[in-house]
C-alpha positions in Angstrom: -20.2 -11.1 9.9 -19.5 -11.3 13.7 -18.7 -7.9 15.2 -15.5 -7.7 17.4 -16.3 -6.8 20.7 -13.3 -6.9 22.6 -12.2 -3.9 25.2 -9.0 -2.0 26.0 -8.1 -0.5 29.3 -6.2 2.7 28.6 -4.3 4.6 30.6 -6.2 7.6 32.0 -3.8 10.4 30.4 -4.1 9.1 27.0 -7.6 8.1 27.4 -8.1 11.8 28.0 -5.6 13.3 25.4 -8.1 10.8 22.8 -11.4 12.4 23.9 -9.9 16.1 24.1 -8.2 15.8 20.2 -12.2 14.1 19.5 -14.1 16.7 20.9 -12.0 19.5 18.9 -13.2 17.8 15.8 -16.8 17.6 17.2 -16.0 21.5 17.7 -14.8 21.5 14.8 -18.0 19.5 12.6 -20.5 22.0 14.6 -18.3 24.9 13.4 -19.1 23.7 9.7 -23.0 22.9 10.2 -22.9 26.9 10.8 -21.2 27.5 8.2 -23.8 26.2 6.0 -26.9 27.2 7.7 -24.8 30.5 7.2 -24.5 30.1 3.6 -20.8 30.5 3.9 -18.7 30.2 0.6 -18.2 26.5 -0.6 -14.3 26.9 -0.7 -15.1 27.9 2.8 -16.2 25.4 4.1 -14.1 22.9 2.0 -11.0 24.5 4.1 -12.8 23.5 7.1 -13.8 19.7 6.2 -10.2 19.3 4.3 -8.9 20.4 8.4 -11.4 17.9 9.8 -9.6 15.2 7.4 -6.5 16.0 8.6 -7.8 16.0 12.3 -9.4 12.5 11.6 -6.5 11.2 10.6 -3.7 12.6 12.6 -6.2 10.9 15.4 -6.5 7.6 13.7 -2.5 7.5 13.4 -1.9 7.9 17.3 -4.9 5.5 17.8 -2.9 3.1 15.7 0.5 3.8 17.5 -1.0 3.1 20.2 -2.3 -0.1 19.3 0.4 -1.3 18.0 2.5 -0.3 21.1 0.2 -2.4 23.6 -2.2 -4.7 22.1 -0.8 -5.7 19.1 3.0 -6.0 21.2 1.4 -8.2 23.7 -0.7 -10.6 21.9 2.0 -11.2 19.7 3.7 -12.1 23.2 1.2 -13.9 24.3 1.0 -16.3 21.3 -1.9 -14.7 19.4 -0.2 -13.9 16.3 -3.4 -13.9 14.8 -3.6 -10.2 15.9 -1.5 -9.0 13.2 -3.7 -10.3 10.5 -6.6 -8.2 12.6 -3.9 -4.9 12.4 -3.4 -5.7 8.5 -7.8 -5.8 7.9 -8.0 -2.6 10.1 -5.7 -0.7 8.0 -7.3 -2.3 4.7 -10.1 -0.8 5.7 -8.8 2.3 6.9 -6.8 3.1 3.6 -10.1 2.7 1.1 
């Protein structure tokens, strides 16, 4: 299977609001990798990955919004109605 190499311009203030919330969960994962080369307590650290979920996701659900709100909105302008069986696949996945 082909993969999909398109790009998306985005503006530079949400660009930059994506990579801050991403590099608090890179914080966040090196946080955890001491935590166990600290031995911490397994519930421990299962407080922190069950916040990097959450962080994961709460990204992924403005990544989404956002997608919706510009690519998705102006293909289907466009014509390319095609983009909302794309959208549907995406969140397939996403929701395994």
């Amino acid at each position: 299977m082909e993969e999909n190499h398109k790009i998306k311009k985005r503006e530079p203030g949400y660009k930059q609001k994506l990579i801050n919330r991403l590099k608090r969960i890179d914080g966040q994962i090196n946080g955890i990798i001491r935590m166990v080369e600290n031995d911490a307590y397994c519930p421990d650290i299962l407080m922190q990955t069950s916040a990097v979920n959450s962080a994961i996701n709460s990204f992924n659900k403005d990544l989404i919004a956002g997608h919706i709100r510009s690519c998705v909105l102006n293909d289907i302008k466009d014509g390319h109605e095609e983009v909302v069986d794309e959208l549907v696949i995406t969140l397939q996945k996403l929701m395994k």
